[in-house]
C-alpha positions as CSV (number, residue, x, y, z in Angstrom):
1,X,-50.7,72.5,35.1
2,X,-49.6,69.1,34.1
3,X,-46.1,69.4,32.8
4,X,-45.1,65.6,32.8
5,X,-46.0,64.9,29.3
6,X,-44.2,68.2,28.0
7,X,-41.2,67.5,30.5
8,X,-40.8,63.7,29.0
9,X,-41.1,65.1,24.9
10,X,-38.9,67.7,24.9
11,X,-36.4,65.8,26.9
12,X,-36.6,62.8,24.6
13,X,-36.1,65.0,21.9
14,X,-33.0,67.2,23.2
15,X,-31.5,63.3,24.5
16,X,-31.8,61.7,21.0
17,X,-29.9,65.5,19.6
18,X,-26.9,65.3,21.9
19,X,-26.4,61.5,21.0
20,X,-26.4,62.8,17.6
21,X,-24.1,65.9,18.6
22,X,-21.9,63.4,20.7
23,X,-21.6,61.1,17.4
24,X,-21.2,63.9,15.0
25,X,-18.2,65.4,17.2
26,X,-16.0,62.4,17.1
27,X,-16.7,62.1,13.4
28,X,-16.0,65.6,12.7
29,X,-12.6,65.1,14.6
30,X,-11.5,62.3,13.2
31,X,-12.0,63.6,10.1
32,X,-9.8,66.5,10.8
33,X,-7.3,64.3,12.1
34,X,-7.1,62.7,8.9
35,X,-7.1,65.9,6.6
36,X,-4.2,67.2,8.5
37,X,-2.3,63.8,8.3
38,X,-3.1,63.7,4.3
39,X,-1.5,66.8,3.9
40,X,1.6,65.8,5.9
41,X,1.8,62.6,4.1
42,X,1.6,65.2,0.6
43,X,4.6,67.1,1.8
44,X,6.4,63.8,2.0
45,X,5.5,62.9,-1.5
46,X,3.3,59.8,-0.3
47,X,0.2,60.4,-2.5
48,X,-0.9,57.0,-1.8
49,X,-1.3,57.5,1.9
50,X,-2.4,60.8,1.5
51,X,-5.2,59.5,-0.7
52,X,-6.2,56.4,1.5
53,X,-6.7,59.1,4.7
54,X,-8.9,61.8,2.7
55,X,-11.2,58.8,2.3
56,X,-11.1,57.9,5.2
57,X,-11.9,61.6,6.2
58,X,-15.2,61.7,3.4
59,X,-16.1,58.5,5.4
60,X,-16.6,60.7,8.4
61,X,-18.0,63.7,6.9
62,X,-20.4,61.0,5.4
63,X,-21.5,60.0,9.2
64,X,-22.1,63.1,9.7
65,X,-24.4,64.1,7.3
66,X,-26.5,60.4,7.8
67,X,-26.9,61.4,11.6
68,X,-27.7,65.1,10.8
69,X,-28.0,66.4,7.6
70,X,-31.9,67.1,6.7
71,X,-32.9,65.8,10.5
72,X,-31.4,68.2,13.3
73,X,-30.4,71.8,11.3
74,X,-29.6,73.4,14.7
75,X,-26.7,70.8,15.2
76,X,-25.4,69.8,11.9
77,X,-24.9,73.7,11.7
78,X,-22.9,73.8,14.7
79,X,-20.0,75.0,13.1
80,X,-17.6,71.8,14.1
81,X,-19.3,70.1,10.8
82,X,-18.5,73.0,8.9
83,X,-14.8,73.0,9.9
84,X,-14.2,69.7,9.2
85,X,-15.5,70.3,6.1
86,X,-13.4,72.7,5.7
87,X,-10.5,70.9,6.7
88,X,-11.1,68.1,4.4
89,X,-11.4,70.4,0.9
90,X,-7.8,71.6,1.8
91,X,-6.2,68.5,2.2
92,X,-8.0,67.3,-1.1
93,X,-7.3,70.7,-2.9
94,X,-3.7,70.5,-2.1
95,X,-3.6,66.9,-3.2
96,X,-5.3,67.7,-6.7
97,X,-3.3,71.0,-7.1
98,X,0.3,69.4,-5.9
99,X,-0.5,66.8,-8.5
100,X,-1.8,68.5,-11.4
101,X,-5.4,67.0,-11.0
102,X,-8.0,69.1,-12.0
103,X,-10.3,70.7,-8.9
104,X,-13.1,69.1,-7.6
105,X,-16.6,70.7,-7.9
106,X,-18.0,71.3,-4.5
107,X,-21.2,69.6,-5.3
108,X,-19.1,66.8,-5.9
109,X,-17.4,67.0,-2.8
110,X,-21.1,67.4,-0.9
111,X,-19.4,70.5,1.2
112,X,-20.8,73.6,1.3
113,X,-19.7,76.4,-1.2
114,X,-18.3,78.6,2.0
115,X,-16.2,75.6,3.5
116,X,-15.1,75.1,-0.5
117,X,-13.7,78.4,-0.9
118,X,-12.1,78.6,3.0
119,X,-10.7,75.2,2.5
120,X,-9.4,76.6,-0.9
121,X,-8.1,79.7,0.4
122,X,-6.2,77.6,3.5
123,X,-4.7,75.3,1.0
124,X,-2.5,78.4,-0.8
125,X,-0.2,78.0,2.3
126,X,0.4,74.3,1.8
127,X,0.9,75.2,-1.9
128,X,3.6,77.7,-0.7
129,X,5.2,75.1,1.4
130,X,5.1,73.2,-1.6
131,X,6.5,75.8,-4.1
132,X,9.9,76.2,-2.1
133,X,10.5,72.7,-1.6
134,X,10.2,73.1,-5.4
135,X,12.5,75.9,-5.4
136,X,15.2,73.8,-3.3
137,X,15.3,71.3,-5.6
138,X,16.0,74.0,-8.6
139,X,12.6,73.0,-10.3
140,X,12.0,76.5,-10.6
141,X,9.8,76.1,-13.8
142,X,7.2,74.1,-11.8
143,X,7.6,76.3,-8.5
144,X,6.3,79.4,-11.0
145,X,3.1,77.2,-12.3
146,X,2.4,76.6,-8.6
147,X,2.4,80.2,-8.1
148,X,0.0,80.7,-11.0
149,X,-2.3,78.5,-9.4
150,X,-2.3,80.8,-5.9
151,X,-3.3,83.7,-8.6
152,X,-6.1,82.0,-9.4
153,X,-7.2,80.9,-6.3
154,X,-6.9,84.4,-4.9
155,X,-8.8,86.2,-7.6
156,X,-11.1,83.3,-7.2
157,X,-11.6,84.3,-3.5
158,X,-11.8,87.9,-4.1
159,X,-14.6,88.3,-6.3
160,X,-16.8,86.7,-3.8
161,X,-17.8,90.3,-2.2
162,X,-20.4,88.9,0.7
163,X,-21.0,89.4,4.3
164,X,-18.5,87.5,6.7
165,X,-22.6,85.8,8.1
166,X,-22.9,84.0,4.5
167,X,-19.0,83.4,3.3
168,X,-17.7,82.3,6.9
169,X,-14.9,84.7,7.1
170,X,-14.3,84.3,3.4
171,X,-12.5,88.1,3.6
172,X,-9.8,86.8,6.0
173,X,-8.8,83.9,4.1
174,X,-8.6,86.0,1.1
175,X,-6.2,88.4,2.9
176,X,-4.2,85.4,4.4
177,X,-4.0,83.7,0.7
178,X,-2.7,87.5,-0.8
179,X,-0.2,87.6,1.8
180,X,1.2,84.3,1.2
181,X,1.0,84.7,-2.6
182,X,3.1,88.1,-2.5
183,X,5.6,86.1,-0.3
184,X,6.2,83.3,-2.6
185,X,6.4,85.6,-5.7
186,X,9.3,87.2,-3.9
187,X,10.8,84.2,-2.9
188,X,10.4,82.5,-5.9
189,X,11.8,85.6,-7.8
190,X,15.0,85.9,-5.7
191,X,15.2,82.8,-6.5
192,X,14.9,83.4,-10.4
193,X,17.6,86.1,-10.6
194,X,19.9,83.7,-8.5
195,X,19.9,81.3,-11.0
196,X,20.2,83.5,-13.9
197,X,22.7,85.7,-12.4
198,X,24.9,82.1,-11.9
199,X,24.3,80.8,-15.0
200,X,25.9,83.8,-16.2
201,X,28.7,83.8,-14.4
202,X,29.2,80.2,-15.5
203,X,29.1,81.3,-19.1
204,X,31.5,84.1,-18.5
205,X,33.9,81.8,-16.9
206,X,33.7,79.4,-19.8
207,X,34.1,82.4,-22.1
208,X,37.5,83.2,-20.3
209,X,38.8,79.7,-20.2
């Protein structure tokens, strides 16, 4: 049996995918590198940096998809594409959310609708992180619309009722986003009664005067 000419295709072909899986790697770390640094750079208030790195991150994710998408299946579903996909809707979900900006659809975004809602659910804990530092600076008013926002999400997330094979874990990130949502509303109400309960001391010292 001559297996020379078999040998020589199918090694081509599995050469020319790991050059591809090689390329896509690097591209799918960077652009988790820069997701994670956009959110940092939103916890420090620098939207313009934060904006200029999720480009850069869509510029990666858009390598990816040229070297893979619709060409080698088996390795553009991998699951390191995914996750930086994943990645790169929570840094830009944060930035729209922390800003006020409306949500981007995930067709817009060219992620898939799992990575969309993941990424979603991931970016309730930034939002938290966001919500106290609210709450520090006694702009409670703003912390509580925040906190509306994590309802949403996480009654967004719920009513997705699939198997973990089609959602990516979807049910964990849900129970992760409920968590932190409870935590903030107590937080955020402590807070509340603080306030209140100072403000009428204040006036019942004024009252006395």
């Amino acid at each position: 049996m001559n297996t020379e000419k078999l040998h020589a295709e199918i090694d081509s072909t599995f050469a020319k995918m790991n050059k591809a899986r090689e390329k896509t790697l690097q591209s799918s770390r960077k652009a988790i590198q820069y997701s994670g640094n956009a959110i940092r750079s939103i916890h420090r208030q620098d939207y313009k940096t934060a904006k200029k790195l999720i480009d850069q991150a869509r510029k990666e994710l858009d390598k990816c998809d040229n070297l893979l998408k619709n060409k080698l299946y088996s390795v553009y579903y991998a699951g390191f594409v995914q996750n930086a996909q994943k990645e790169y809707v929570e840094a830009l979900c944060t930035y729209s959310l922390t800003k006020g900006i409306k949500l981007p659809n995930p067709k817009k975004l060219k992620v898939g609708y799992a990575e969309y809602l993941n990424g979603l659910g991931e970016a309730v804990g930034e939002l938290r992180r966001h919500a106290l530092d609210l709450v520090r600076k006694g702009e409670l008013k703003r912390a509580e619309q925040l906190l509306e926002t994590m309802d949403d999400i996480f009654y967004l997330l719920a009513s997705f009722d699939y198997p973990d094979a089609l959602t990516a874990g979807l049910r964990r990130t849900t129970d992760i986003a409920r968590s932190i949502m409870e935590k903030t509303r107590g937080d955020l109400t402590t807070s509340i009664r603080q306030k209140a309960l100072k403000e009428a001391i204040w006036d019942l010292q004024k009252k006395l005067k």
